[in-house]
N, C-alpha and C positions, 0 to 999 in steps of 0.2 A: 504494500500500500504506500502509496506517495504521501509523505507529508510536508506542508507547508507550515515554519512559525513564524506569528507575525508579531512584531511587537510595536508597538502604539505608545502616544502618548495620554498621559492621566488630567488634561485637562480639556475638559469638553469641546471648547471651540476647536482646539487642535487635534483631538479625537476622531471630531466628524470629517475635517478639511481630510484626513487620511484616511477615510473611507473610499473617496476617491481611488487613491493609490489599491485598496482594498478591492474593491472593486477591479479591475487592474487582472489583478493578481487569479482572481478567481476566473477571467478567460484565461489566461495563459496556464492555469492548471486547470481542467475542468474537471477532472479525477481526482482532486488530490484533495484529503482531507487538513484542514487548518486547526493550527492550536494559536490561540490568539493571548499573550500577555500584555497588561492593561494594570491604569491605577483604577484604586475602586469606582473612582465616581462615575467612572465611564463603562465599568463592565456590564448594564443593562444592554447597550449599545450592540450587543453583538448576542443576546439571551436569542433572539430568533434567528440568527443568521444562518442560512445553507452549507451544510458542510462543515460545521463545527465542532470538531468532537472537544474541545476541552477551552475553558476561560482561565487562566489563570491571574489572579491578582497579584499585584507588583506593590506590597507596605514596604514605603521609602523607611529605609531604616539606616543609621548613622555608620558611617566610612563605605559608604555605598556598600551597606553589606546584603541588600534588595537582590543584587547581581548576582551574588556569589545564591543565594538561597533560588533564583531563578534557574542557576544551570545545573544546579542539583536537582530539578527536576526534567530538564531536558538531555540534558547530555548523553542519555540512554539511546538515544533515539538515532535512525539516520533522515534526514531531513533532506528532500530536496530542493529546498531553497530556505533561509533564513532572511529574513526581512527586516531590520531596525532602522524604526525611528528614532533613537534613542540617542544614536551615536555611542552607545555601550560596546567595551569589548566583549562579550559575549558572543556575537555572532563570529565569532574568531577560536572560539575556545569547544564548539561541533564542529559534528561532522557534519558538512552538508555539500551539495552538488554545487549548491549556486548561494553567493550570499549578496545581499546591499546592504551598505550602512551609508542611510544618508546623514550628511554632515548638514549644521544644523548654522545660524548666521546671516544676515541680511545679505538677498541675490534681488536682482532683481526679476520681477513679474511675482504673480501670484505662491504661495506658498502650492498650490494646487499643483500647478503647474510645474515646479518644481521640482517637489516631488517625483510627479511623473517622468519628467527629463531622467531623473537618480537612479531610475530602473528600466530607462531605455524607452518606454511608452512613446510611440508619435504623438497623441493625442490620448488630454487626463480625460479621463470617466469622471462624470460627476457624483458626489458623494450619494450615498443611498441608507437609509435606515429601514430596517427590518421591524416591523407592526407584527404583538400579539395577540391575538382574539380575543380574549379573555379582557385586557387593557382596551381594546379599541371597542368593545361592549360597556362595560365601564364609562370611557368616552362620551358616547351617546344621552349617556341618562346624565352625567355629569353637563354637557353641552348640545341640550335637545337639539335635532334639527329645524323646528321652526323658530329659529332665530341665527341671523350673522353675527361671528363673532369677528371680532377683532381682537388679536394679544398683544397686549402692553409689556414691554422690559425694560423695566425702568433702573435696572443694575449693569452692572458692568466690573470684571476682575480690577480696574483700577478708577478709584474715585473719579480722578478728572476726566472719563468717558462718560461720566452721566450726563446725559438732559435732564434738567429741571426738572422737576416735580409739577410746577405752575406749568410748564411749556406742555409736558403731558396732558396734564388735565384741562388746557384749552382743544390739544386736539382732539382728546375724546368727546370735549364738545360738538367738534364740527365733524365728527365721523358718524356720530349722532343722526345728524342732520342726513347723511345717507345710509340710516337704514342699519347700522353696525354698532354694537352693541360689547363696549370694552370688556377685557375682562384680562386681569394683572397676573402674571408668571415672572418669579426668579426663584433663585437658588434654594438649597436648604442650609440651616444654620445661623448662626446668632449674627454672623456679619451680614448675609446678602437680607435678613430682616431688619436689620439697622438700617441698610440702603437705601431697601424699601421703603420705610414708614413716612418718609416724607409724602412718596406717591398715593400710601392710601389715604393718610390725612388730607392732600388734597383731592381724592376722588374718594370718599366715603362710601359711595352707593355702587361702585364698579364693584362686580364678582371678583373675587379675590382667591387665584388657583396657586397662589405663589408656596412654596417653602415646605410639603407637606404630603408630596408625591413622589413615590421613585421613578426614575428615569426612563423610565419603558412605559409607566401612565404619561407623565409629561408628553412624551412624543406623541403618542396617542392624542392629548386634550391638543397637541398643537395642531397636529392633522384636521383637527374639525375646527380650525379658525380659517375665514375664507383672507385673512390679512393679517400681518404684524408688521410691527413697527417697536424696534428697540434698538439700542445702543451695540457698539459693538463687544458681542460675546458669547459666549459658547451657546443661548438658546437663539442669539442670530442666525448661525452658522444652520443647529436643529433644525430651524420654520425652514430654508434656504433646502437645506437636505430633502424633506418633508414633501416642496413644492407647492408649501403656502405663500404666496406673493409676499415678500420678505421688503420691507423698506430697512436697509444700514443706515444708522444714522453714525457719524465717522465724526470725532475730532482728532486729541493726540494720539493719534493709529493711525495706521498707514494703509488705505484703503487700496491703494494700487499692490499692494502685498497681502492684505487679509479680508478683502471685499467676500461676502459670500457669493455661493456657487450654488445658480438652481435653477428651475425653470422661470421662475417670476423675479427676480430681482430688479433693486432700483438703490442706489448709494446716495448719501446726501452728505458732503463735506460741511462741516466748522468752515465759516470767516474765517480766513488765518492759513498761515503757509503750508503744505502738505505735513500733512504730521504734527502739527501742533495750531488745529482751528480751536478755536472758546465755543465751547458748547453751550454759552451763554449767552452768544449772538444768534445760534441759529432759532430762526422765528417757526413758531406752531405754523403760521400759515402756508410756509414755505413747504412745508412737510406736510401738510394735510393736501396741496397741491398736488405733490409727488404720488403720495401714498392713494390719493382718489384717484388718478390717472391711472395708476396700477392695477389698482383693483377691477378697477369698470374694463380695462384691456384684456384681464385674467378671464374674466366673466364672456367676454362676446371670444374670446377663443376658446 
């Protein structure tokens, strides 16, 4: 039996952008069974996936001793191809037929893209997420179908990516107005709720699906928004996966390198020089601009 290990990275947005590469990988073996290692937060991400036989979790542990307890679980194996995103020597230390280790540092173009160049691909695959029934039943009664949603993310891994709180809750005003019906997603844990609270203080009466889901429901409740609109971050990248009409709303990040990748996309830079716009210039209206044009285009295709 042909095996493939893929190793990934533990932080969602760059989880999903390597789906892509994942993707990828699953034509070029189509027999071959995958052992996929992951940090925890991202091992839902791969609960349905084709050809899966094993998820392994990666707990970062001190003098990178993660690696050395990783290849004591593989090293048995013969592998024919090793795959790191990690830039860990590990794929150096099996046995395997074929190995990439992609090196990791500002290139230019897409991270997506990149990637794909690292293991030879003409052309990346766009990322893809695996839906479980069980979760996407769930979904339904959680997010009837007689009503459009729209999800709010009003977090982001580093403060100065947030929109406003006020700037949110003006656009859910005027999304309102066409028919869409807000409803708030971030993280779990005491910080991405700290993040939060601004946003629900200013939108008190918005559904609130944030903090309280694992990652396999989440992708699920995103699949049944007909639009999102959030900052750049790992549930950006999810809706973008998903092929929910995704608005990026982009400051200090570099959208020409981490823009999501999906059927529906639309990017909105910060005022301000690539990579470092104020996300306290960009106006709700601007973005409700954006983000109505997308949606109504999503709809008549």
């Amino acid at each position: 039996m042909k095996r493939v290990l893929f190793i990934t990275a533990h932080r969602l947005g760059d989880a999903v952008i390597a789906m892509g590469v994942l993707g990828g990988l699953m034509k070029r073996y189509p027999h071959a069974r995958f052992t996929v290692a992951c940090g925890p937060a991202v091992q839902d991400l791969f609960r349905y996936m084709p050809r899966c036989d094993r998820i392994i979790v990666v707990e970062k542990k001190s003098h990178n001793r993660h690696w050395l307890d990783l290849w004591w679980q593989v090293v048995r194996y013969r592998w024919e191809a090793v795959v790191d995103l990690r830039s860990s020597p590990l794929a150096y230390a099996v046995w395997s037929r074929a190995r990439h280790v992609v090196r990791g540092g500002r290139q230019a173009g897409l991270k997506l893209e990149q990637q794909a160049r690292s293991l030879g691909f003409e052309q990346p695959c766009r990322p893809y997420v695996w839906l479980g029934q069980e979760e996407q039943a769930e979904a339904v009664r959680l997010l009837p179908d007689d009503t459009r949603w729209v999800a709010l993310a009003p977090t982001a891994g580093t403060e100065t990516k947030i929109w406003p709180a006020e700037a949110f809750a003006a656009l859910a005003e005027r999304l309102k107005t066409h028919g869409l019906c807000p409803v708030l997603f971030y993280g779990p844990g005491e910080r991405e709720d700290r993040l939060a609270a601004p946003a629900r203080a200013a939108m008190p009466e918005v559904l609130d699906m944030g903090g309280r889901y694992a990652l396999a429901q989440v992708a699920a409740l995103l699949a049944r928004c007909s639009l999102f609109v959030g900052s750049d971050s790992g549930l950006m990248h999810l809706s973008a996966a998903l092929d929910v009409p995704t608005v990026g709303l982009f400051g200090p990040s570099h959208a020409a390198q981490y823009s999501p990748s999906g059927r529906w996309v639309e990017v909105i830079e910060a005022p301000g020089p690539p990579g470092e716009g104020d996300m306290t210039r960009l106006r709700a209206e601007d973005v409700n601009r954006v983000a109505v044009a997308l949606y109504e285009h999503s709809r008549e295709r």
